[in-house]
MIFI-227920 format. One line per field, with one value per residue (C-alpha): residue number from 1; x, y, z. Coordinates in nm, 4 decimals, m for minus. Layout:
n = NUM, ...
u = X, ...
v = Y, ...
w = Z, ...
This chain:
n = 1, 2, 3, 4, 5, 6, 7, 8, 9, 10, 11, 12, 13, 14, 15, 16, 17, 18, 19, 20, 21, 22, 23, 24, 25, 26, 27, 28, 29, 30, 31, 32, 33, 34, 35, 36, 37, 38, 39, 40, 41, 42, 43, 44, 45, 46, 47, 48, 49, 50, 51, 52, 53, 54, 55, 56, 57, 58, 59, 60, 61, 62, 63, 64, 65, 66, 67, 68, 69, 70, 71, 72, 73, 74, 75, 76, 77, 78, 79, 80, 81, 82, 83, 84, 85, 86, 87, 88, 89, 90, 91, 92, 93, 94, 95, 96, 97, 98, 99, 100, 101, 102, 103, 104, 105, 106, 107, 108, 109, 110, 111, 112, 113, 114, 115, 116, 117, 118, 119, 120, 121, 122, 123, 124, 125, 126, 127, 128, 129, 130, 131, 132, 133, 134, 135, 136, 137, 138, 139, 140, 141, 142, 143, 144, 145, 146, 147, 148, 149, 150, 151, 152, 153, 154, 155, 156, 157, 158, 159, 160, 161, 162, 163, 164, 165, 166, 167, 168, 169, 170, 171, 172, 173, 174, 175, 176, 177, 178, 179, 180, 181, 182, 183, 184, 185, 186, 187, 188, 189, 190, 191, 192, 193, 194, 195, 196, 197, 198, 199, 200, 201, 202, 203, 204, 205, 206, 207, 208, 209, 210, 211, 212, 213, 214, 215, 216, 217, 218, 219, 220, 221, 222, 223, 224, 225, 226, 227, 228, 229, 230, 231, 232, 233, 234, 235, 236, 237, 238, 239, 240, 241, 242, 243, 244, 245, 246, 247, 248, 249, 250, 251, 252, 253, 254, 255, 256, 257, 258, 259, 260, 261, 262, 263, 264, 265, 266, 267, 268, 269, 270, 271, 272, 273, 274, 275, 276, 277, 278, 279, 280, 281, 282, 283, 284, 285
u = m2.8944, m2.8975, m3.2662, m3.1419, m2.9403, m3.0860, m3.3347, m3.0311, m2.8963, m3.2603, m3.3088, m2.9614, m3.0462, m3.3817, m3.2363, m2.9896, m3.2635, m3.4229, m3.0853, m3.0239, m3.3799, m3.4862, m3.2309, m3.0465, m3.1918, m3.5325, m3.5242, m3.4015, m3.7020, m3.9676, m3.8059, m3.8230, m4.1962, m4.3314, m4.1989, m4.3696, m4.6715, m4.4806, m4.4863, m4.7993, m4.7863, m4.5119, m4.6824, m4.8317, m4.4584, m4.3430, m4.6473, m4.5576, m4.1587, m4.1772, m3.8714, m3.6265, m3.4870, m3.1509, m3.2859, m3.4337, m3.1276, m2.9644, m3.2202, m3.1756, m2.7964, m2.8914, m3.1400, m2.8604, m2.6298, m2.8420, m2.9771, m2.6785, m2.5492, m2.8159, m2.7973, m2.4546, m2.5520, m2.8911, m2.5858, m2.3154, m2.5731, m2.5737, m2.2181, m2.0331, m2.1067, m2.3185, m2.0074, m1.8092, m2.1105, m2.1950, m1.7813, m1.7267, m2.0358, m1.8671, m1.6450, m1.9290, m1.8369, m1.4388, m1.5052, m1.7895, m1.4649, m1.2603, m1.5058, m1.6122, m1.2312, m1.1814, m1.5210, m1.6550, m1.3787, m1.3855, m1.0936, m0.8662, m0.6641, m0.3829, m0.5585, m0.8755, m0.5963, m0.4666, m0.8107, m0.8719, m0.5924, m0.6120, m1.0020, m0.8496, m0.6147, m0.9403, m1.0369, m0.7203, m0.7657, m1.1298, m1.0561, m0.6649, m0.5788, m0.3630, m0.3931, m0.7505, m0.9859, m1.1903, m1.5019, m1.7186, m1.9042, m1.6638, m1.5890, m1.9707, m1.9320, m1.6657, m1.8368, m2.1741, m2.0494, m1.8851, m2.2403, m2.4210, m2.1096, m2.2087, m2.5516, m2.5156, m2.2764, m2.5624, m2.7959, m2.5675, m2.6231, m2.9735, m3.0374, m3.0315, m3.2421, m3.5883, m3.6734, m3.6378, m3.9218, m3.8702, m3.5324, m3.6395, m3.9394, m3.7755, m3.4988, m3.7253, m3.9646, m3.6005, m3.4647, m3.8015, m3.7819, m3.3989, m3.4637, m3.7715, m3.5729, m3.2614, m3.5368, m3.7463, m3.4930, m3.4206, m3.7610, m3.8655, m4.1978, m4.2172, m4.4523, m4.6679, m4.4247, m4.1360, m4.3062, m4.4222, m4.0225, m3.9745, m4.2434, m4.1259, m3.8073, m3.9177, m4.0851, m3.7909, m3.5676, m3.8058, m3.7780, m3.4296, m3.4266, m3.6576, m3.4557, m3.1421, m3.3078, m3.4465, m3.0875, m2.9032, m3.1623, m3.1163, m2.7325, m2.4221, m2.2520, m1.9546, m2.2498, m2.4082, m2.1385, m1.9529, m2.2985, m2.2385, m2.0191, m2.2911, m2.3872, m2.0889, m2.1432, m2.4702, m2.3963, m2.1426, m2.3297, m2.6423, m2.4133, m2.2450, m2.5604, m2.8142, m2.6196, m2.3779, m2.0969, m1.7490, m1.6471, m1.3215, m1.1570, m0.9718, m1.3181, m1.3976, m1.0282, m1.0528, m1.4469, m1.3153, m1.0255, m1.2918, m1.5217, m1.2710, m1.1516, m1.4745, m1.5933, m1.2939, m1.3364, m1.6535, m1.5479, m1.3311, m1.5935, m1.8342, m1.5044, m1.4413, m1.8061, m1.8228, m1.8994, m1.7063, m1.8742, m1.5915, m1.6568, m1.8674, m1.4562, m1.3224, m1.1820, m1.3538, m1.1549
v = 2.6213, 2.3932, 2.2676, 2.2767, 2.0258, 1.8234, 1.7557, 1.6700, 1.4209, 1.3024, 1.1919, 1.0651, 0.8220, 0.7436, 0.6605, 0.4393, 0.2399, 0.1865, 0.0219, m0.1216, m0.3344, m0.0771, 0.0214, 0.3264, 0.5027, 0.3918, 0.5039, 0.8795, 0.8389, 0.8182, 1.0146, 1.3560, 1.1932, 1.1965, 1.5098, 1.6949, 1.7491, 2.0485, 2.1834, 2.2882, 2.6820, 2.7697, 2.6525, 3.0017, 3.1331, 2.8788, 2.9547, 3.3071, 3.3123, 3.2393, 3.1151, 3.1319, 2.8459, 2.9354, 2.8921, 2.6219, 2.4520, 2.5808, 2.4163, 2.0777, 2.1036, 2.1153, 1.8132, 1.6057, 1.6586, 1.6656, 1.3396, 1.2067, 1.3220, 1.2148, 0.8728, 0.7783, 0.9903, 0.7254, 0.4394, 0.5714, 0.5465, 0.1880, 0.1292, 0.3511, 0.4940, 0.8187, 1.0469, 0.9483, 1.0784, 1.3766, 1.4600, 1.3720, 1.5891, 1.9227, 1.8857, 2.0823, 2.4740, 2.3561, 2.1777, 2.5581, 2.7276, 2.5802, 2.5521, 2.9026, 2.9678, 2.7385, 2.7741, 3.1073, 3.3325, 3.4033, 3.4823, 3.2428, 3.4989, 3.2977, 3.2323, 3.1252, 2.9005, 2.7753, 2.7443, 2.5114, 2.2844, 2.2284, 2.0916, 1.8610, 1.7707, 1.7164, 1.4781, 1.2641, 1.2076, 1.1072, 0.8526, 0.7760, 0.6192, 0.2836, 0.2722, 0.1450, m0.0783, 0.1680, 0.0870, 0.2372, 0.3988, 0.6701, 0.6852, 0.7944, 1.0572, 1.2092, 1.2387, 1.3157, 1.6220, 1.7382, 1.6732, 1.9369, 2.1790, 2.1828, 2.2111, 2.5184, 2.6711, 2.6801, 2.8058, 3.1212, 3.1838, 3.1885, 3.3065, 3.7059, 3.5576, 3.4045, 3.3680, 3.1389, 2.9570, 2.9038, 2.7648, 2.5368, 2.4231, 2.3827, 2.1446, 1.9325, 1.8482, 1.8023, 1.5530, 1.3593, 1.3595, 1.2772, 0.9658, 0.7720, 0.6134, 0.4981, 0.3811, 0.2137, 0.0050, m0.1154, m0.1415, m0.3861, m0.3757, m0.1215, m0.1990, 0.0689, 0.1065, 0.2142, 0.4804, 0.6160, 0.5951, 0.7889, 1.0515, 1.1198, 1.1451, 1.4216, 1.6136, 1.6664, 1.7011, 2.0102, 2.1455, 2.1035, 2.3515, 2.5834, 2.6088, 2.6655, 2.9063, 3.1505, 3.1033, 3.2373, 3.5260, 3.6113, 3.6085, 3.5634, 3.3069, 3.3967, 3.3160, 3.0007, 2.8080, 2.6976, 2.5643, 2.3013, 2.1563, 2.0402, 1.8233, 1.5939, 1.5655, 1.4789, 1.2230, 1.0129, 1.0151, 0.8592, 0.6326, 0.5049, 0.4904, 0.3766, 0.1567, 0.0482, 0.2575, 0.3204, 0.6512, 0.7387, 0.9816, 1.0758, 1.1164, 1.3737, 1.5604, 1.5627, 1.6745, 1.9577, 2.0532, 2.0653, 2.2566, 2.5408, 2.6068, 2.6744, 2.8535, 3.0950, 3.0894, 3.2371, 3.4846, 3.6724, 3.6234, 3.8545, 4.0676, 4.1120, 4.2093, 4.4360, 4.8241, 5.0497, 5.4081, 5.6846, 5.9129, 6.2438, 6.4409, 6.1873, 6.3653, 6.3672, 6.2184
w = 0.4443, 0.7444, 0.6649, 0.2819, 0.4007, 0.6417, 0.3276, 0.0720, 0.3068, 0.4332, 0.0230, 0.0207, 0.2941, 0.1393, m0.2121, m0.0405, 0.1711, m0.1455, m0.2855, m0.5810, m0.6261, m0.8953, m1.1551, m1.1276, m1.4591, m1.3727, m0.9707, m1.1146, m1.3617, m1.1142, m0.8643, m1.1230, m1.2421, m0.9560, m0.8766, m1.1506, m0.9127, m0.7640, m1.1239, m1.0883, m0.9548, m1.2228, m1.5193, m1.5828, m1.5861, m1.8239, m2.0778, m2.0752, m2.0908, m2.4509, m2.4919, m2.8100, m3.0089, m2.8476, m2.5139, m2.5666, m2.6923, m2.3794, m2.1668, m2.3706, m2.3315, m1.9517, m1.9317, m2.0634, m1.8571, m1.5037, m1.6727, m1.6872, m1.3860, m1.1948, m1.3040, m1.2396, m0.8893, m0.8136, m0.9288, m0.6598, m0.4201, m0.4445, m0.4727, m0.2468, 0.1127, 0.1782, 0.3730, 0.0280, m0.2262, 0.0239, 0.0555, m0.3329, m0.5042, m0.3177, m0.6105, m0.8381, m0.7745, m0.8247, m1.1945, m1.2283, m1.1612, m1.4160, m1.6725, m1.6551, m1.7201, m2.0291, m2.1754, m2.0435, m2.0638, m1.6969, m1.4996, m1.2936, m1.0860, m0.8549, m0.5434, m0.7078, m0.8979, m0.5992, m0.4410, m0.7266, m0.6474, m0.2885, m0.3788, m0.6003, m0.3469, m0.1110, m0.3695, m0.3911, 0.0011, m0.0297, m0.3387, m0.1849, m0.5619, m0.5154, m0.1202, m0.1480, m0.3701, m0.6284, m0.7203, m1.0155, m0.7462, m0.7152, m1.1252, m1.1025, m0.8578, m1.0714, m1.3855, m1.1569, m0.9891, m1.3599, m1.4868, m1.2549, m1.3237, m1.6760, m1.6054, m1.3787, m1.5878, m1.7979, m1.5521, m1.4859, m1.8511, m1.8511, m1.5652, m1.6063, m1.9337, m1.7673, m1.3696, m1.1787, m1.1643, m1.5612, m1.4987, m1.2175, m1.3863, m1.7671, m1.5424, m1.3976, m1.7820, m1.9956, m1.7172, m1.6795, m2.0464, m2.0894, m1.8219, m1.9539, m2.2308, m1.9876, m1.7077, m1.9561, m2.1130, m1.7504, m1.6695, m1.3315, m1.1803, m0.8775, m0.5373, m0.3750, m0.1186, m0.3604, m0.5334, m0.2011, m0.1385, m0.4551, m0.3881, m0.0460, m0.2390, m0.4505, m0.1987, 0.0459, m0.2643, m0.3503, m0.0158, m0.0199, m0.3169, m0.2129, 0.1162, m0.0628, m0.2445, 0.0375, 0.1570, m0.1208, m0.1410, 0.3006, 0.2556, 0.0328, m0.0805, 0.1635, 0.4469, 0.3322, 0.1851, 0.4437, 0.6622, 0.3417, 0.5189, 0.7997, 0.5340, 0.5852, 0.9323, 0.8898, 0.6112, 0.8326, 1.1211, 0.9260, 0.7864, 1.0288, 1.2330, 1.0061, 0.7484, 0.9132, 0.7440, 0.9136, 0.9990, 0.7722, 0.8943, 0.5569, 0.3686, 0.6457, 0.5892, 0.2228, 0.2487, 0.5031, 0.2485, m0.0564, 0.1522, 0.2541, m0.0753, m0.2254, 0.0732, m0.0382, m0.4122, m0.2783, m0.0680, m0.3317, m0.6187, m0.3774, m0.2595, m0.6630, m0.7036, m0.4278, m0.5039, m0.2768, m0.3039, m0.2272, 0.0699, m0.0051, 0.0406, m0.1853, m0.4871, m0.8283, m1.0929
């Protein structure tokens, strides 16, 4: 999880060096076409999941709303500074919460409830409504970190359906596809230099995953979740460093408060799932 993300924030930083020359819609485009190249060892997977017309609609349901998310994300970038994107997009697990509750059926016991609120309380400090200017920066982050709810609320559906490498690999066609008519409709001529930005993009964003991946497989959620929060640190520090960004201390309290409350949404998700096997004595009911 810590060289997860090292790699998130290292293509945060990127995508904000790279500013807003190239439109948002088209900078997402050739960020997920380029990355297609990493496609390559799970096209045999894909080719044999045959996949139903259900799925399928699943997966298209999914591409729309990463592309969309990812968008307004590439826009934020542009608009607002990195700590504030990095503190904001923690809000993704809270909105999974509540939309597995209103659209899933799932459970929202008390604590989870009141888990739920003190993240949205996190929020309220980082965006600090009528004591500071808003910009549509932060309106993006909003709907951006609903937009990868809903698309891994979707995942979680499919996902005792096809592997992983299906899911991973059926993400990355139905966004490339979802962006090319947003990017060109924007369209501006890109240098060399760029689309190496874009590739190098791509490939730490794919490590990034992968990382997170062999994470979530060495230990549970109850483990890696709260090394998220490195992230933060990480993100003001380049900031302030790098660009020139201030360090605000309330983006850091509210990122803090956000992070501890899904850190503990987590915790009694695997304490609900845990099995405890009754001692050999125990009596037989």
């Amino acid at each position: 999880m810590v060289v997860a993300g090292l790699n998130f924030v290292a293509v945060t930083a990127m995508v904000k060096h790279v500013g807003d020359a190239i439109p948002a819609a088209q900078s997402a485009f050739l960020r997920y076409l380029l990355g297609l190249v990493f496609l390559l060892p799970v096209i045999r997977p894909m080719l044999r999941a045959r996949l139903t017309p259900r799925q399928l609609r699943l997966f298209t349901l999914r591409g729309a709303a990463h592309t969309v998310a990812v968008i307004l994300w590439f826009y934020a970038m542009t608009r607002i500074p990195i700590a504030e994107v990095t503190a904001m997009n923690y809000m993704s697990p809270i909105y999974v919460t509540l939309g597995a509750a209103l659209f899933m059926g799932e459970d929202l016991p008390p604590r989870r409830m009141a888990a739920v609120i003190m993240a949205l309380i996190g929020a309220l400090i980082i965006l600090r409504p009528g004591l500071r200017d808003l910009n549509a920066g932060h309106l993006a982050m909003i709907v951006t970190a609903m937009g990868f709810a809903s698309g891994y609320m979707i995942t979680k559906r499919l996902s005792g359906e096809v592997s992983a490498a299906v899911i991973v690999g059926m993400l990355s066609i139905t966004v490339t596809i979802g962006l090319a008519p947003f990017a060109f409709a924007v369209w501006v001529p890109v240098t060399g230099p760029q689309l190496l930005w874009f590739f190098v993009v791509a490939c730490f964003a794919t490590t990034g995953h992968y990382a997170m991946t062999l994470a979530f497989v060495a230990a549970p959620l109850t483990v890696t979740q709260p090394v998220t929060f490195l992230q933060l640190i990480w993100a003001v520090t380049l900031g302030a460093l790098v660009f020139g960004e201030g360090v605000d201390a309330w983006v850091i309290l509210g990122g803090v408060v956000i992070v501890a409350s899904v850190s503990f949404i987590s915790w009694r998700e695997a304490r609900a799932r845990r099995v405890v096997t009754p001692s050999p004595n125990a009596p037989k009911l």
